[in-house]
Structures are given as C-alpha cells and as structure tokens.
C-alpha positions, 0 to 999 in steps of 0.5 A: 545498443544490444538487441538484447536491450532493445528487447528489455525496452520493448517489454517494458513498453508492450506491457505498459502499453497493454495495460490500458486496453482493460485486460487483467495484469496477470494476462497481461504479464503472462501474454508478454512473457509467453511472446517475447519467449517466442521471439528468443527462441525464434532467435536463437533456432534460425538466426545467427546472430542471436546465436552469438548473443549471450541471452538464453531465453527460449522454451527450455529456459522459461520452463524453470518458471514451474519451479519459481511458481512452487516456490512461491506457493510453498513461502510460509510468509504469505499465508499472512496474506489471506489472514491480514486480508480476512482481518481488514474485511472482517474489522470493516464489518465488526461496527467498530468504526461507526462506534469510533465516528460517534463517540470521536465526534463528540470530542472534537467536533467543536474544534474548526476541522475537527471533524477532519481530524476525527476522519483522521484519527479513526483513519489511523485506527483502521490502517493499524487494524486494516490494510484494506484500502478500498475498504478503508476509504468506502467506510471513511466516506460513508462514515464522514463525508455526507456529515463534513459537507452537511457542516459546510465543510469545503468539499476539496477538504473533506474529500482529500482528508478522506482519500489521504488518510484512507490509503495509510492502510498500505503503509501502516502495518499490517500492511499486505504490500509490506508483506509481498515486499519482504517476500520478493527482496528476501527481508523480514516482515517483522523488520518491515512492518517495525521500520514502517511503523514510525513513518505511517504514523508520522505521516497520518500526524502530518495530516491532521497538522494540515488539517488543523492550520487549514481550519485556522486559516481558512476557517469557512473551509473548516468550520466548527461544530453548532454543538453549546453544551460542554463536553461531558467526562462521559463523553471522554469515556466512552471516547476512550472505550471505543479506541480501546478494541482496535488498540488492543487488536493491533496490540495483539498482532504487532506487539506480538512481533515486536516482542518475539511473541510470534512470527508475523505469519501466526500474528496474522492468525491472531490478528483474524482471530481476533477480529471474529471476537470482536465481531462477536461482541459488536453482534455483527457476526453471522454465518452470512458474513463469515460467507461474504468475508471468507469469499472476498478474502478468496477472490482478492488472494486468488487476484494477487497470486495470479499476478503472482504468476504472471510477474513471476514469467514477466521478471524470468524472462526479462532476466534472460534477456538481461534486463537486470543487468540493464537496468542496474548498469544505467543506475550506476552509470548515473552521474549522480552520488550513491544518494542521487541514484537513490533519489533517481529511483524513487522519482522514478516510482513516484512517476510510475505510480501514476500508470501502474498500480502497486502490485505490479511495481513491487513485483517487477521493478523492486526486486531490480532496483533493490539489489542495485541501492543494496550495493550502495550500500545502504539499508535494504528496509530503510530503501523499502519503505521509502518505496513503500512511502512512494507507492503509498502517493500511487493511490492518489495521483491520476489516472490509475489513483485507486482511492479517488475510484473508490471515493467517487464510487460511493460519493453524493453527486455534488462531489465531482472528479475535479473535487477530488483531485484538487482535493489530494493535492496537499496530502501528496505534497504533505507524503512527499515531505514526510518522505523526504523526512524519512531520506533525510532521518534514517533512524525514523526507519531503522530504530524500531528494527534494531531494538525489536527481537525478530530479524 
C-alpha cells in the first residue's frame, strides 16, 4: 500500500476518532485538514521519497480552498437553505399542528392504533411542510405521546411512531439535505425533490400499515378510543379544513417546480412567504417570534455552512493525496456485479449512520462514491435518494440517532432509552424494505423527474 493511501486511511480514522471527543465537526474537519496539509508539506520539503510520490498536498495547494469557499457561497441554490429552514420553523410556531392533533383525532381515534396513525398523518403534513427534524419530533412528542401513554398505548409503539415519522422531514421535500445533495453531486433540486417525492410518501404508508396490523395483533399495545358518540359530518369538516392550510403550502412550493412555475431557489421563498401568512391567520405572528425564528434560522445556517467549510478543506486535501481515486479503485475492484458495488455502498452508509451524522456523510463521502455508481452506469438521482433513504434510518439507530435525543429530551420520565430504541426497531427494518422497494422498482424515483419540466 502507497503511503499516499495509508495517509487517506488515517484521515478517515483521525476524523471519526476526533468526533467522539465533543468538538464541533467543522473544527474537526478543518483541524484535520490543516495537519494532514502539514504532514504533506513536511513530506515533499525534506524527504525524498515523498518527492517521488505523486501526491501535491502542501500549503500552496490547499490555498485553492479560498476559491472553492467563494464558490460555495456564491451557489444561488443554497439560499434555499435559510428559506426551507425559516418555513419549517416558522410552520412549527403557526398552531397548524396542534388544530391537525384535535380535529384528526376525532377521526380516527376510535380505530385500535388510531392515534398512532393520526401522529402519523400530521407527521406526513409536517415533512411535506417542514424539513425540520428536531422540530418535528418535539412538536410530535409534545403533541401525541402524553395522550398515547394516558390511552394505554405500549410506550415502545408510541415512542417509535413518534421518532420514525418524525424524521421524514429529511426525506420528504422540501427537504435541506436534498438540497446540499444537489449542490455537491451537480444535480437538480427540482429533480431531487420530484424523484424523493414517492418514496417519502411511501414510506410514511408503510408506517401506518404497521401501525394498523400492530393494533389488530396485539390490540392491548394499541387500544381504541373510549369515545361512544358517532363521528359527526362536522367533525369530518373540520378535519378536512385543518389539512387544508399545510396542503396548500406544499401546493404552493412543490407544485411550483413540478410545473416549471419557479426554481426551487424562489419556492423556497414562497414557501416562508407563505408560512408568515399562515402564522398571520392562526394569530401566532409577532414581532417576538419573527426574533426567535429569524434567530434560529441564522444560527442553524451558520452551523451548516461552517461544516461547509471545514468539509470543504477535509474533501481537497483528501484528493490531494488521492483519496478519490482510492476509494473509486476499491469500489471497482469489488468482486461483486454493477448492482452489488451499489448495494456495498449503501450498507456502507447504512453503518456509517450509526457514527456520523448526515451533514458529514453527504458532504464527505457522496461526492466520492457518486461519480463511481454514475459510471456504473446507473441514475445519479435514482442512487441519491436511495442515499437519502439510508441517511434518513441515521436519525434512528444508536448512538448518534438524533431523533431518539430530541424524543428523551422532551419525553415523561416513565419513557426510558431502552423504550425507545426497541421502539425504532421495526421502523428501521419497516425503511430498509422500502429502501430495498426503491432498489428493486426505479420508476418510484425516476417517474416524477421525467414528467416534470424543470431539469
């Protein structure tokens, strides 16, 4: 093995070890970066044989890294990131969920687990609307889970419901890891977000399937509701009224690309336009909210764009050393067919999922891989949101599952760790048959694209 390659291995290991001593990932990556530049320059001053070699990393070389940062800011697509990011905060304060929690309620709330489907359904209307995990699985929790456990829900069913469907605002669009997706593989949003579109929703039916079947199988785990009186026309109004603002929203800002209406970049506007509206008519919009949410959306833009450029230093002096070449070699050099190196990758993501947290992997290791299944031969947006649907079960599994975090955060006392990781249990098994859906039926991915009219 090249000593070029031994210095890709240990940048890899450098930085995974250095996450789990607390420091924030863009120092992480930048420290990295900066040192294993030092160790190249150290190399090609005073030693021969790295002279030889035909790596180039010193301090000239990564001085190309001010270019690629202006780059990056200068990309018109992510300025739908504060805007995607101001809606999904801004929708979590409008009261919409809370009016859906009431009036779904009443729905179905006399089927056995149809609370957990009601979680479910307004899950689904907040990913389409949201993007927002730790958003999402707060206002979920809050929302549902004292009323599940106070029902004689099992505890594992209701916290898994809660944690699964929360985490398919990463994946429904507008989603902000489609959108850094599409920025670092050079692909559409609007292609991503479309070809996301089925799978997201498939996915959040495959839960309420599950949630259904647990009911009638195990009906003490998901009881009925004690409500006799029959359900009303009224109720079924204002049901349907409730739904209506979120539709209309995501009406606004995905039919809006689908149709060739806007770019993703000015629905994203529309959509935080739209989201002061409905704050508006829901009276929860104030000066002192517009403060809070403004806030929120700088600080977790300014988190995302320094990992920005610490990913940025990491990826350019990884190539240096050719570490893209590495890893595309050991792909190919898998004695598997195109479909098994594609498999490969994915379990890959899947086990990387359980240590690394999404930004990091979609900006590190899907820039190296994509090109590789690209020439494959197969469809780059087709692979990506496969990846997508991986990162997505990254928010489950232990020990870095953000949405167990934000769950326990907010969770009674009587809701402990071990409820809630057997609770995720079935829903990552229930996302890696949809996942394996998705492998098996391409069309769920490339159908929407192909009719849409932006490319």
């Amino acid at each position: 093995m090249e000593f070029n390659e031994v210095l890709c291995i240990l940048m890899f290991a450098s930085f995974i070890g250095l996450l789990f001593t607390g420091y924030p990932v863009a120092w992480v990556l930048g420290g990295v970066a900066v040192f294993f530049t030092l160790v190249g320059d150290l190399g090609l001053r005073y030693t021969d044989y790295f002279k030889d070699s035909f790596y180039t990393v010193d301090w000239r070389y990564t001085s190309a890294i001010v270019n690629r940062i202006w780059g990056t800011m200068n990309n018109w697509i992510l300025v739908a990131l504060p805007m995607f990011i101001f809606m999904g905060l801004m929708l979590d304060r409008s009261g919409i969920a809370a009016n859906l929690m009431q009036n779904m309620s009443k729905m179905f709330g006399r089927v056995r687990g149809g609370l957990a489907v009601t979680i479910a359904i307004i899950g689904l209307m907040l990913a389409a609307s949201t993007g927002i995990i730790g958003a999402s699985v707060v206002l979920l929790a809050l929302l549902g889970l004292p009323t599940m456990l106070d029902k004689g829900y099992k505890t594992e069913l209701a916290a898994g419901t809660i944690c699964s469907i929360g985490t398919l605002g990463i994946l429904i669009p507008p989603s902000i890891m489609l959108v850094l997706m599409a920025d670092r593989q050079g692909l559409s949003v609007g292609d991503l977000f479309m070809g996301a579109l089925l799978p997201g929703v498939m996915l959040g039916l495959l839960y309420i399937v599950f949630i259904l079947a647990w009911g009638v199988v195990r009906p003490q785990d998901a009881p009925a509701g004690n409500g006799t009186e029959a359900l009303s026309l009224s109720d079924v109004v204002r049901a349907l009224l409730s739904i209506l603002p979120p539709l209309l929203l995501v009406g606004a800002v995905l039919g809006s690309i689908l149709f060739g209406i806007a770019t993703p970049t000015e629905a994203s506007g529309v959509g935080a336009f739209g989201t002061l509206i409905l704050a508006a008519c829901n009276r929860r919009l104030n000066l002192k909210i517009l403060k809070e949410v403004c806030k929120e959306t700088t600080n977790t833009t300014a988190f995302i764009f320094a990992i920005f450029i610490g990913a940025t230093a990491f990826s350019l002096v990884l190539r240096g050393f050719g570490g893209d070449e590495l890893i595309g070699n050991g792909l190919n050099g898998l004695p598997f067919s195109p479909e098994g190196i594609v498999i490969t990758v994915l379990f890959i993501t899947f086990l990387l999922g359980f240590f690394l947290d999404w930004i990091e992997i979609t900006l590190i290791i899907l820039p190296l891989v994509g090109p590789v299944i690209q020439g494959l031969g197969f469809d780059l947006v087709w692979f990506t949101v496969m990846f997508a649907i991986c990162l997505q079960t990254s928010f489950l599994t232990p020990p870095v599952g953000f949405a167990l975090f934000y769950l326990k955060g907010v969770a009674p006392p009587a809701v402990t760790v071990g409820h809630i990781y057997r609770g995720v249990i079935p829903f990552i098994i229930i996302q890696l048959i949809g996942l394996t859906v998705v492998f098996l039926l391409p069309k769920l991915v490339t159908w929407l694209p192909s009719i849409a009219y932006v490319r």
